[in-house]
C-alpha positions as CSV (number, residue, x, y, z in Angstrom):
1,X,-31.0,-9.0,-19.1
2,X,-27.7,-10.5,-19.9
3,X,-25.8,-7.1,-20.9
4,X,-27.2,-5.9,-17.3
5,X,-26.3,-9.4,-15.4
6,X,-29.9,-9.2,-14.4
7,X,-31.3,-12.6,-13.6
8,X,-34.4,-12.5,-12.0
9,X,-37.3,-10.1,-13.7
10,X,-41.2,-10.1,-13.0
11,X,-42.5,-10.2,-17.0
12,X,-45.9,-8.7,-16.9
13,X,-49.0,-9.1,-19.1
14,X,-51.2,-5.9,-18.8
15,X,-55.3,-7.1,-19.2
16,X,-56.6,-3.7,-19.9
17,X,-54.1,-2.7,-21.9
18,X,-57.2,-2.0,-24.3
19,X,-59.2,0.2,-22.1
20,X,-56.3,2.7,-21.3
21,X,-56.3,5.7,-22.6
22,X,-54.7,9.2,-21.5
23,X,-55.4,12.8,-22.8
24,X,-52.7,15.3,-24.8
25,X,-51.5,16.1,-21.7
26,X,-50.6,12.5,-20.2
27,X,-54.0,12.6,-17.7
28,X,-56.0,9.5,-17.6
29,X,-59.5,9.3,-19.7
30,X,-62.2,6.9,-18.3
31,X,-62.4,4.3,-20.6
32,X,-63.7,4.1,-23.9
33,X,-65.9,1.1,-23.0
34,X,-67.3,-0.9,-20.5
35,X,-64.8,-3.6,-18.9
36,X,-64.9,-6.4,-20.7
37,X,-63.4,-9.2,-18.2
38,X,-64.3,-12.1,-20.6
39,X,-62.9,-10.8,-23.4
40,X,-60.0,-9.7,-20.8
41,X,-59.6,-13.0,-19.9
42,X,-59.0,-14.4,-23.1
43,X,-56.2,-11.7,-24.4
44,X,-54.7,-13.0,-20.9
45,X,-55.0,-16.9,-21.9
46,X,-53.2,-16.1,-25.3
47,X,-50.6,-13.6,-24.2
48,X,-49.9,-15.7,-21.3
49,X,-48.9,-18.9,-23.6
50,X,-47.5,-16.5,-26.5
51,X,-44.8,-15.2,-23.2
52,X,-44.4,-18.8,-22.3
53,X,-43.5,-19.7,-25.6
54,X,-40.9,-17.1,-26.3
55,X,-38.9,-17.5,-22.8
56,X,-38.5,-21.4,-24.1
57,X,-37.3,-20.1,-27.4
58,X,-35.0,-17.9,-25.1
59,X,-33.9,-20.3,-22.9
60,X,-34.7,-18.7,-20.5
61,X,-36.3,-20.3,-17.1
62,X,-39.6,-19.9,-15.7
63,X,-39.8,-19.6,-12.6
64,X,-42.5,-21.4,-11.1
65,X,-41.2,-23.0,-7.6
66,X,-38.7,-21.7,-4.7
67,X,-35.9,-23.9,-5.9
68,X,-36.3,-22.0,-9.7
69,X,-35.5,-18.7,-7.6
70,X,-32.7,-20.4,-6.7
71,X,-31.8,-21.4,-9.7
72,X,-31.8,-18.0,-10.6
73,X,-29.7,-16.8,-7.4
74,X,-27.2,-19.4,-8.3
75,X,-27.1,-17.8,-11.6
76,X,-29.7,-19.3,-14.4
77,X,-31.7,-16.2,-15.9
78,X,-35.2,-16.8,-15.3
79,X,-38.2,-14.7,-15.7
80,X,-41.6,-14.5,-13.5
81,X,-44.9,-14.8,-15.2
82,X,-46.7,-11.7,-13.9
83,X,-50.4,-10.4,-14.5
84,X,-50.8,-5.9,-13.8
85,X,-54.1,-6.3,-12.4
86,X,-56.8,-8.9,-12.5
87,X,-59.5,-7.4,-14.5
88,X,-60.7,-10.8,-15.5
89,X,-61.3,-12.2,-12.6
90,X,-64.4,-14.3,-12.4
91,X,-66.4,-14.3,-9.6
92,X,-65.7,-17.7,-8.5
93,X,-62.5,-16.9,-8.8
94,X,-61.6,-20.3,-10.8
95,X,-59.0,-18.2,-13.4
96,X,-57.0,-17.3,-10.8
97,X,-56.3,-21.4,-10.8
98,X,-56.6,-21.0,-14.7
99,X,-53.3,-18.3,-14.0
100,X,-51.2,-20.6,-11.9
101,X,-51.2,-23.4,-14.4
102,X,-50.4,-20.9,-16.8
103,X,-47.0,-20.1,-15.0
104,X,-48.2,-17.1,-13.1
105,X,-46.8,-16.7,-9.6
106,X,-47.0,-12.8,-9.3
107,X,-50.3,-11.3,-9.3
108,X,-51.0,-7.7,-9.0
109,X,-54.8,-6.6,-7.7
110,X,-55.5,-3.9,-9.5
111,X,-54.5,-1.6,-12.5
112,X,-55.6,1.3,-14.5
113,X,-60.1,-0.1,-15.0
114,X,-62.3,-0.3,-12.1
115,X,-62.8,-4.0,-11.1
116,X,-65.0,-5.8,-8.4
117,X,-61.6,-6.6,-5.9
118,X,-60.4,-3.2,-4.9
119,X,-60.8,1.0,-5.4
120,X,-57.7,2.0,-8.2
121,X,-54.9,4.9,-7.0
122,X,-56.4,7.1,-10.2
123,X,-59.9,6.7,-10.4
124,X,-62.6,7.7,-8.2
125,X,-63.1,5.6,-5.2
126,X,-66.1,3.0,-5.6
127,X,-65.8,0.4,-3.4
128,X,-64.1,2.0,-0.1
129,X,-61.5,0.1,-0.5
130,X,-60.9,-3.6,-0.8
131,X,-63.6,-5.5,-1.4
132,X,-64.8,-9.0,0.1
133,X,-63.7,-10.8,-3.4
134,X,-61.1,-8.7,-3.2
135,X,-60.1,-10.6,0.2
136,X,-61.3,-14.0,-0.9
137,X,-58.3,-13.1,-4.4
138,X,-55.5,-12.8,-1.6
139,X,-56.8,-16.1,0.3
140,X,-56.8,-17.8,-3.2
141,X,-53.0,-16.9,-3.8
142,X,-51.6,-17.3,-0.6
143,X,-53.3,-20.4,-0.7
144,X,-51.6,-21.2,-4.5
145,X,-48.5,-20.4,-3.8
146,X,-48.7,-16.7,-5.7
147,X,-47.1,-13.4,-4.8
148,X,-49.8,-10.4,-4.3
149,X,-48.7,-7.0,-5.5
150,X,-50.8,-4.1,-4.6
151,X,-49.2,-1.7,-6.6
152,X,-52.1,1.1,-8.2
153,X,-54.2,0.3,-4.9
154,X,-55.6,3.3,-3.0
155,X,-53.6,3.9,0.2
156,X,-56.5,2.3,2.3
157,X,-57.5,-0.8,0.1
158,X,-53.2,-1.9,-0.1
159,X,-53.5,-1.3,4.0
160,X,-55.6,-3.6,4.9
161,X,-54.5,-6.0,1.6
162,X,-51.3,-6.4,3.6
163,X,-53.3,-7.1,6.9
164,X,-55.0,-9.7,5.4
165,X,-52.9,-11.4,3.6
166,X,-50.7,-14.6,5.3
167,X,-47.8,-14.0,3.1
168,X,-45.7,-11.0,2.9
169,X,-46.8,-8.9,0.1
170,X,-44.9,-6.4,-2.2
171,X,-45.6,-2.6,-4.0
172,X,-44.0,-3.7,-7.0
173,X,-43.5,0.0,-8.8
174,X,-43.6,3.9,-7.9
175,X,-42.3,5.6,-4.8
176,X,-42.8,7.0,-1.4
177,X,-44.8,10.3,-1.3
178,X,-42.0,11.5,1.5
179,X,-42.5,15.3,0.3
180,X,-42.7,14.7,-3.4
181,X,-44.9,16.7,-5.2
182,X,-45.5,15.5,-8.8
183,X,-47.1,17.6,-12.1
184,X,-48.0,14.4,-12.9
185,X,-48.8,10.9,-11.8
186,X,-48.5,12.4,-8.2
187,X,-51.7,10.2,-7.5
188,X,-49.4,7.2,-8.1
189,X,-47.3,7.5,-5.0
190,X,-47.4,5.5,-1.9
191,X,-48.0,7.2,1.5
192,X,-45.1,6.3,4.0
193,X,-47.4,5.1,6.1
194,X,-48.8,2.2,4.4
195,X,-45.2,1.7,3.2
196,X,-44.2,0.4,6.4
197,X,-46.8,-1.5,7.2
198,X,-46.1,-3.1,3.8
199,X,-42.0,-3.5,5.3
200,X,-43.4,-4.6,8.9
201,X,-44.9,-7.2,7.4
202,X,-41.9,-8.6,5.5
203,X,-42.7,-7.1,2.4
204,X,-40.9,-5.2,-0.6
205,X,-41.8,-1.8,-1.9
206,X,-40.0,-1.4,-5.5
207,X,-39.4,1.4,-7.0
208,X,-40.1,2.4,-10.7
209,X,-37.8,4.8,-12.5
210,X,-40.0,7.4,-13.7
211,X,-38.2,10.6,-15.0
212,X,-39.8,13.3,-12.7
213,X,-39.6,10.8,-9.5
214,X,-35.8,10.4,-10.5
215,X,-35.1,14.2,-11.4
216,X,-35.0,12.9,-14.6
217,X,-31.6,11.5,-14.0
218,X,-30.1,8.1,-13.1
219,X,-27.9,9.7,-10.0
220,X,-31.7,10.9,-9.1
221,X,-33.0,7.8,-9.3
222,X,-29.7,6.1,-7.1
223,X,-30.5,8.9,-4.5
224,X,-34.3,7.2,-4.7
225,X,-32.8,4.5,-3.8
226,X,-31.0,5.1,-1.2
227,X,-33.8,8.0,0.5
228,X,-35.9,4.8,0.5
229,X,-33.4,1.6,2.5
230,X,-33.2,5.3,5.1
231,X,-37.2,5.4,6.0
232,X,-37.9,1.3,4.8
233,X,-34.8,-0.5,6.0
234,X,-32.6,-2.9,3.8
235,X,-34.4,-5.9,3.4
236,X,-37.9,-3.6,2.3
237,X,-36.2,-2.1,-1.4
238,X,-36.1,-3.2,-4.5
239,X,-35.7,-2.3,-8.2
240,X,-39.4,-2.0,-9.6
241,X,-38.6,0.1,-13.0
242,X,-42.2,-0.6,-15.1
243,X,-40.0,0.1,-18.2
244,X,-43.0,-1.0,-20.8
245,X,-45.4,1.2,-18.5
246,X,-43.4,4.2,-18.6
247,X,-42.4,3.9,-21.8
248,X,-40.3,7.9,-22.8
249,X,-40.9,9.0,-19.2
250,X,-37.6,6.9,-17.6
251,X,-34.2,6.9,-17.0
252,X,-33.7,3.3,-17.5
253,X,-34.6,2.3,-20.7
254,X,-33.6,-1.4,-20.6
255,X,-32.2,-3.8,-18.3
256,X,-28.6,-3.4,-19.5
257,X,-28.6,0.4,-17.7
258,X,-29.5,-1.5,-14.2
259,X,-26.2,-1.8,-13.9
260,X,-25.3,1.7,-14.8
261,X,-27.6,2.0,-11.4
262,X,-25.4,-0.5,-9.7
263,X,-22.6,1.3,-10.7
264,X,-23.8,4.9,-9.4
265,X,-25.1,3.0,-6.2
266,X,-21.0,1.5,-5.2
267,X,-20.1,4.9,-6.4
268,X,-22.6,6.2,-3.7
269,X,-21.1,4.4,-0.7
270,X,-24.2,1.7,-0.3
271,X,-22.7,-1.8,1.6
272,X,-22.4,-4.5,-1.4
273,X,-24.6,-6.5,1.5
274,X,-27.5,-3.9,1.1
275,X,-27.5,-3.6,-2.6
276,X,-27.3,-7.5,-3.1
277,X,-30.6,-7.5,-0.9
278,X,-31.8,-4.0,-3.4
279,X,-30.6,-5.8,-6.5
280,X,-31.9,-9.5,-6.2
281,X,-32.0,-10.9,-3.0
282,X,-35.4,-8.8,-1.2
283,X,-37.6,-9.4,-4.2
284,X,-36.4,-13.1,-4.6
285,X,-37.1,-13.6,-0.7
286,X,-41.2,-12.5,-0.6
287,X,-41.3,-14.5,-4.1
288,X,-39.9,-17.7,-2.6
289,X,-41.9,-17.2,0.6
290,X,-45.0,-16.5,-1.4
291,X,-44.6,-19.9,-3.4
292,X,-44.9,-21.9,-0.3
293,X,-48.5,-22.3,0.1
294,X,-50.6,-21.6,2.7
295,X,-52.8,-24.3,4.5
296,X,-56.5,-23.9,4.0
């Protein structure tokens, strides 16, 4: 983060990290077991505190309230405690309170396993769409003061997540379908469509820096960027790169070559006004918004 002057970054802990697996040819298995959302739960507890732990050693911040964002626009480093789905939710929904203590203020529905709150992007559809708990999670964190990310939704199930919700919402990682055609994870782009309803609503669609997306190139991957602020408008982009998730398949390997990006996006002609927004201040702007809790 430092060697990149990046000071803001949602820091995810991945539940089913355990149930994920993916054939010889990168397509995704069903899992191989049952979800477990109690055992789920408890891998979250630990790795939660374990993350906590290690940003202190850091010294770096945690951000938990609006003025820690602006902490971290003013310039201290700081870090967002993020879950990649909610896979072990309850369904009272009390650990999504157990979360928020925890530090969490970035919450993304779903993931890669099938879970009672909404249909995944790359598994067959069971619930047609987003589910009443699924609703009642949203309520929960607008209510908490959390940030909802519907990224792996199904087109439908994100549409009417963004309806429902009283604060605006982000995508936090992929791209816009816009003519793309991918060998694979093509099933992990967002329709246009429910892109801007996303944007309309004052939320952020970030985008991840997978290799094929990007042309397997960082100039690809500033053109993204760019293609995107055209059919979204300025204050809708973001940086979303899913590093960890992509793993080999990226053209940013660590935070440091964000601003190689930056770079290539000056180079590019973009305003310095619309890649502060790209870079930081978009994403830092649904966050703080999000934190401000929403009457019952």
């Amino acid at each position: 983060m430092a060697e990149g002057h990046v000071k803001l970054v949602a820091w995810k802990w991945v539940p089913d990290l355990d149930w994920i697996r993916r054939g010889p040819d990168g397509q995704l298995l069903p899992p191989p077991m049952p979800p477990d959302p109690d055992r789920m739960w408890a891998n979250t507890e630990a790795g939660l505190q374990r993350m906590v732990q290690a940003a202190e050693q850091a010294g770096v911040n945690i951000a938990r309230t609006a003025a820690d964002v602006d902490a971290a626009a003013a310039g201290r480093t700081a870090v967002v405690l993020a879950s990649e789905g909610c896979d072990f939710v309850d369904a009272e929904l009390q650990r999504i309170d157990l979360v928020y203590r925890l530090g969490v203020r970035h919450l993304q529905v779903v993931h890669y396993t099938p879970n009672p709150l909404s249909d995944v992007q790359s598994r067959p559809e069971q619930h047609g769409g987003l589910t009443p708990l699924g609703k009642e999670l949203i309520a929960r964190c607008n209510r908490l003061g959390i940030l909802v990310d519907l990224a792996h939704m199904t087109p439908s199930a994100a549409l009417t997540a963004a309806q429902h919700s009283k604060r605006p919402v982000v995508w936090s990682h992929s791209a816009l379908r816009a003519g793309r055609n991918m060998a694979w994870r093509g099933d992990r782009l967002l329709p246009v469509e429910t892109a801007r309803a996303i944007a309309e609503r004052g939320g952020v669609v970030g985008l991840w820096t997978f290799d094929q997306t990007a042309g397997h190139r960082l100039s690809g991957y500033v053109r993204l960027v760019m293609e995107t602020v055209e059919l979204l408008g300025e204050d809708h982009v973001a940086f979303g790169t899913d590093m960890s998730g992509l793993r080999n398949w990226t053209v940013i390997n660590h935070y440091g070559d964000l601003a190689k990006a930056v770079e290539e996006l000056v180079a590019a002609g973009m305003p310095e006004r619309v890649l502060r927004k790209v870079a930081f201040e978009n994403y830092a702007r649904v966050l703080r918004t999000a934190m401000e809790p929403v009457a019952s």
